[in-house]
GUDRENTOR-65866 format. One line per 2 residues: number of its first residue (from 1); their letters; for each residue x, y, z of C-alpha. Coordinates in nm, 4 decimals. Each point is the difference from the previous one (the first is absolute). Layout:
NUM) a) X/Y/Z  ...
//
This chain:
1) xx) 0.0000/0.0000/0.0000  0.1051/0.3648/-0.1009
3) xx) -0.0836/0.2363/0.2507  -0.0501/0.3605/-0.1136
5) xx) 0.0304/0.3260/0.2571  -0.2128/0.2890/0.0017
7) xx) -0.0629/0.2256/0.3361  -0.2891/0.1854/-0.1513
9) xx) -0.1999/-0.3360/-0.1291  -0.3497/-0.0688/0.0736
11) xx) -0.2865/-0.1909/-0.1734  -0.0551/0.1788/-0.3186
13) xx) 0.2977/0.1744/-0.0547  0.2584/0.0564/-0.2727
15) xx) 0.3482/-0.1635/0.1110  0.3125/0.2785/0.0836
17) xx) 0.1949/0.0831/-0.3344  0.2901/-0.1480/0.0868
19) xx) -0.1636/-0.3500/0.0736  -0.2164/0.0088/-0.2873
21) xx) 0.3074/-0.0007/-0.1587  0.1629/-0.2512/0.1355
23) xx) -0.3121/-0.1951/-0.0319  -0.0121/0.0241/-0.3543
25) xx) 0.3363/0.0863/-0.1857  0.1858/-0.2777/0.2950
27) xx) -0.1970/-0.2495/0.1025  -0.2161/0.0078/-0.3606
29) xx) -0.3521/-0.0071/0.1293  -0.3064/0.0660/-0.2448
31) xx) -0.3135/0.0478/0.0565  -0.2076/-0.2882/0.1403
33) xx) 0.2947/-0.0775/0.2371  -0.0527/-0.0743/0.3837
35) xx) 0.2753/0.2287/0.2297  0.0554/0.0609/0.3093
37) xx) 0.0349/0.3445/0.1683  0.0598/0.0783/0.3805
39) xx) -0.0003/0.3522/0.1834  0.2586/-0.1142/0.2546
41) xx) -0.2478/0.0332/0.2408  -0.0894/-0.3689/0.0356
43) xx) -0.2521/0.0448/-0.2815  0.0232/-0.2915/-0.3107
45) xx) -0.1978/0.0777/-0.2809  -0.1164/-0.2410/-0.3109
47) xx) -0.0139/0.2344/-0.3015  -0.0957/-0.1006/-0.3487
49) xx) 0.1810/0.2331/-0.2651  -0.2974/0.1936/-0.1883
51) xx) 0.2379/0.1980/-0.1895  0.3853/-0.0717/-0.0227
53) xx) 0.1648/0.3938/-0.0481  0.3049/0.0458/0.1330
55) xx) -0.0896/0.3433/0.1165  -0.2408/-0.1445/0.2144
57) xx) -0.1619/-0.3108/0.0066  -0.3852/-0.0371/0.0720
59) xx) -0.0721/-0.2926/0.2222  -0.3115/-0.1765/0.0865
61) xx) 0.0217/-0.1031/0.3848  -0.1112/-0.3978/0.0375
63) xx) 0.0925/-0.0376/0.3576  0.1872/0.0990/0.2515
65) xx) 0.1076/-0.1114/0.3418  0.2207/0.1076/0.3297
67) xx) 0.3315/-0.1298/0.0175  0.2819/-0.0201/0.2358
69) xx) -0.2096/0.2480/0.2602  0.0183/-0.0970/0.3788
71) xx) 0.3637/-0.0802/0.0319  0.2074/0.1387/0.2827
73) xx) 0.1568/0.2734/-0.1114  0.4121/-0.0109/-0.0400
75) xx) 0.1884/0.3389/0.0235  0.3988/0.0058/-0.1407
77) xx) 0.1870/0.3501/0.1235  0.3349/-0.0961/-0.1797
79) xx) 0.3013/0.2269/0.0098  0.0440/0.1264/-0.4138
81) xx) 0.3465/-0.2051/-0.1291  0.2353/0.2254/-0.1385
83) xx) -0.0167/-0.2180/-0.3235  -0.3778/0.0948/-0.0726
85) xx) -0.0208/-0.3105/-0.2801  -0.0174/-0.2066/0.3470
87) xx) -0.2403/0.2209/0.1892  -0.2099/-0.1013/-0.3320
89) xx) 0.0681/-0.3349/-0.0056  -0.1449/-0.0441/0.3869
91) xx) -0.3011/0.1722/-0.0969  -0.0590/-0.1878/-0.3221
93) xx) -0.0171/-0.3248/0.2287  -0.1733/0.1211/0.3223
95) xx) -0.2769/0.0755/-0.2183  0.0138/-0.3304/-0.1197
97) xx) 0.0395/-0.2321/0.3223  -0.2971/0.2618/0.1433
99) xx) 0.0919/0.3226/0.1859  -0.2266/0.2514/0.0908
101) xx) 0.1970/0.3463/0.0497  0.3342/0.0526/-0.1017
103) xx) 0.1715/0.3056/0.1728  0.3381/0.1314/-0.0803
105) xx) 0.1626/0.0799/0.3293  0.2214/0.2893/0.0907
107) xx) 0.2553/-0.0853/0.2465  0.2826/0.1160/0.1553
109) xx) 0.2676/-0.1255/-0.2411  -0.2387/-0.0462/-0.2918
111) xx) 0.2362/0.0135/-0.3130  -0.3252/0.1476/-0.2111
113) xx) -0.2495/0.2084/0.0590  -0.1683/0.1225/-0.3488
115) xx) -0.2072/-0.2725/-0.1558  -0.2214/0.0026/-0.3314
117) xx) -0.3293/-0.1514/0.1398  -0.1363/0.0368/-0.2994
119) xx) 0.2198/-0.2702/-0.1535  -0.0396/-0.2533/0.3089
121) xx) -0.3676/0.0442/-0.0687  -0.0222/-0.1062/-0.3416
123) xx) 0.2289/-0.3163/0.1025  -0.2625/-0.0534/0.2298
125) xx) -0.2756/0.0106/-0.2215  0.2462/-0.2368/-0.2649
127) xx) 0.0736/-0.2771/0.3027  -0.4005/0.0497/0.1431
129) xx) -0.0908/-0.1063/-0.4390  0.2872/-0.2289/-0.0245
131) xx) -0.0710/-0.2336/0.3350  -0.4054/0.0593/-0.0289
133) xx) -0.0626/0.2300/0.2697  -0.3065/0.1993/0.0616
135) xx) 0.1170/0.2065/0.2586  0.2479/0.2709/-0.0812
137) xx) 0.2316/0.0422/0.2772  0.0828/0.3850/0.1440
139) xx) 0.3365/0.1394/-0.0886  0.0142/0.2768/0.2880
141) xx) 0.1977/0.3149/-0.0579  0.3541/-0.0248/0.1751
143) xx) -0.0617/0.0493/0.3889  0.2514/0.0732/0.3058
145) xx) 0.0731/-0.2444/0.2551  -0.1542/0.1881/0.2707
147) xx) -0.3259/0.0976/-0.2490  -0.0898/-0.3647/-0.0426
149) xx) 0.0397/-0.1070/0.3241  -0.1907/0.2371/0.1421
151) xx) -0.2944/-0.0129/-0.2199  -0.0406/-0.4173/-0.0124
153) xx) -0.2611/-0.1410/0.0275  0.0784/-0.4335/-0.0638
155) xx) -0.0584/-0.1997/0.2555  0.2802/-0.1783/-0.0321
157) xx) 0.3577/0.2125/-0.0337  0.3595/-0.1423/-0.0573
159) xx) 0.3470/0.1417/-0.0289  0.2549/-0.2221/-0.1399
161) xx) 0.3685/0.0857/0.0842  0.3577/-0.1190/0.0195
163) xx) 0.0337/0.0897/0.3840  0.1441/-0.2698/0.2008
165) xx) -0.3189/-0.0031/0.2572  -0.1401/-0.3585/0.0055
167) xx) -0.3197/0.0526/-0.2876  -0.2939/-0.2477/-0.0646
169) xx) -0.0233/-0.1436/-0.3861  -0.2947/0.2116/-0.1501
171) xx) -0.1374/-0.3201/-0.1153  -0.0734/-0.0667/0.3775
173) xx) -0.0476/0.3342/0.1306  -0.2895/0.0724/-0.2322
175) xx) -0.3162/-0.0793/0.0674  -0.2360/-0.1220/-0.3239
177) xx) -0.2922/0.1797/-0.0673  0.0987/0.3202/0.1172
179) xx) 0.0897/0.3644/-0.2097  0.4051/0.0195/0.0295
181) xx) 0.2492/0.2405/-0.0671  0.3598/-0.0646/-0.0478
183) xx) 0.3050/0.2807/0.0605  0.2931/-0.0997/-0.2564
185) xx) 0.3069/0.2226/0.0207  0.2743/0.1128/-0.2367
187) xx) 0.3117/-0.1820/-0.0780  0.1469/0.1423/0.3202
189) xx) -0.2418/-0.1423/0.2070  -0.2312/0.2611/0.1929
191) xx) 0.1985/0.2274/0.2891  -0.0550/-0.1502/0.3391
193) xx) -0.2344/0.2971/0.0703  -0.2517/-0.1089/-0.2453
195) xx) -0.0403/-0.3558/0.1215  -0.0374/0.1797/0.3653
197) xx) -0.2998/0.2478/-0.1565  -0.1173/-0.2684/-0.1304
199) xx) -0.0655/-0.2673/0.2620  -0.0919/0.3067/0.2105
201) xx) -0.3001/-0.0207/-0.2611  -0.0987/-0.3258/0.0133
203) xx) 0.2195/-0.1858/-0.2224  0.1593/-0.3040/0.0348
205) xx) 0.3443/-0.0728/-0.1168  0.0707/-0.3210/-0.2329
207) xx) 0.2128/-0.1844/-0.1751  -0.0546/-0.1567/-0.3878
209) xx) 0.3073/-0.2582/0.1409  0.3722/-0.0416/-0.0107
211) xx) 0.0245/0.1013/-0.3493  0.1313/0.3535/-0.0793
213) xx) -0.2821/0.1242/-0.2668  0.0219/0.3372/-0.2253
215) xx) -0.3100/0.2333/0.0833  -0.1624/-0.0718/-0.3003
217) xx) 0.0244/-0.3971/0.0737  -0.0988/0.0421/0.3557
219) xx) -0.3333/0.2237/-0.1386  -0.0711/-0.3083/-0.2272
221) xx) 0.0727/-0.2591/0.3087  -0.2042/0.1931/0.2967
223) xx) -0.3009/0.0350/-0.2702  -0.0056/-0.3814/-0.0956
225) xx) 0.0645/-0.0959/0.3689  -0.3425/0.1132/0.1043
227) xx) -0.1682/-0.0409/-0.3107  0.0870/-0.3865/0.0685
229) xx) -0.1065/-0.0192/0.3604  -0.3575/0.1642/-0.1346
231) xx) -0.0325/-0.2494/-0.2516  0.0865/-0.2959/0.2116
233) xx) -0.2005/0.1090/0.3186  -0.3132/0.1154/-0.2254
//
């Protein structure tokens, strides 16, 4: 199955340019064909093509559905890499394991500050098509340590470090079912005043193991780690 993106979809209406395009001059569809278009807010919609133009093609809704609504919700507040190709790369597969909110994280010895979110947002919507996702995770504008901490609101809140302090795995710290955040620093680690604001706020520190992972791997990890314990204690 193709799946086709359009924020502004509803029953009756022409699809975006720019998939209407795709739709037609990429994947070849004609008229008569049976697509599939979501809004990226859990929304699945059967369309018939009534007209195939690639300027916008006219759909006749045959049914639609809610999908992948209900799930706990999964925050990532990752440090941006200084490489940004792997800041992509982590955001291109969080969407596809399942994240909810992805948050670029200012810290202390963040190497990068400036991000295009406009770009992470369109691999978003490219992963979301690619790994048949109806929800469209939020890419967050980038947000200070002490911002995001103060303003959140998960029920469940982690910061992994590399501090020597004895630190539960987050496969066993976290409990399924729950909304979760997860705190993951730059390549020098967050400044031992952040991990003290932190718990101070209700987070717990953890561990992903012995291994010594890259931010952008340990984004990837922390986001798979609970999406696995949700599955598996559904």
């Amino acid at each position: 199955m193709e799946l086709l993106f359009d924020r502004d979809f509803c029953a009756g209406a022409l699809l975006s340019e720019e998939e209407s395009r795709h739709c037609v001059k990429v994947l070849r569809h004609r008229a008569g064909d049976i697509v599939h278009v979501t809004d990226g807010a859990g929304r699945l919609y059967d369309c018939k093509i009534v007209k195939a133009d690639a300027r916008g093609c006219e759909l006749e809704v045959v049914g639609s559905k809610e999908v992948g609504g209900g799930k706990p919700t999964v925050h990532i507040a990752v440090a941006p890499t200084k490489n940004n190709d792997r800041l992509e790369w982590a955001v291109e597969k969080m969407t596809e394991i399942g994240v909810t909110k992805i948050t670029p994280l200012i810290c202390e010895r963040s190497e990068r500050e400036r991000l295009r979110i406009d770009r992470l947002e369109k691999i978003v919507i490219a992963a979301c098509k690619q790994s048949l996702k109806c929800v469209l995770p939020e890419v967050s504008e980038p947000t200070t340590f002490e911002d995001l901490i103060e303003s959140t609101t998960e029920e469940e809140r982690f910061i992994l470090h590399c501090g020597d302090t004895p630190k539960p795995h987050l496969f066993e710290a976290f409990t399924a079912g729950r909304s979760a955040i997860v705190l993951i620093g730059p390549e020098g680690d967050f400044s031992p005043t952040e991990v003290k604001r932190a718990i101070e706020k209700g987070f717990k520190e953890c561990t992903l193991g012995e291994e010594r992972l890259r931010t952008e791997t340990a984004a990837v990890v922390a986001d798979n780690i609970i999406a696995l314990k949700n599955q598996i204690n559904k």
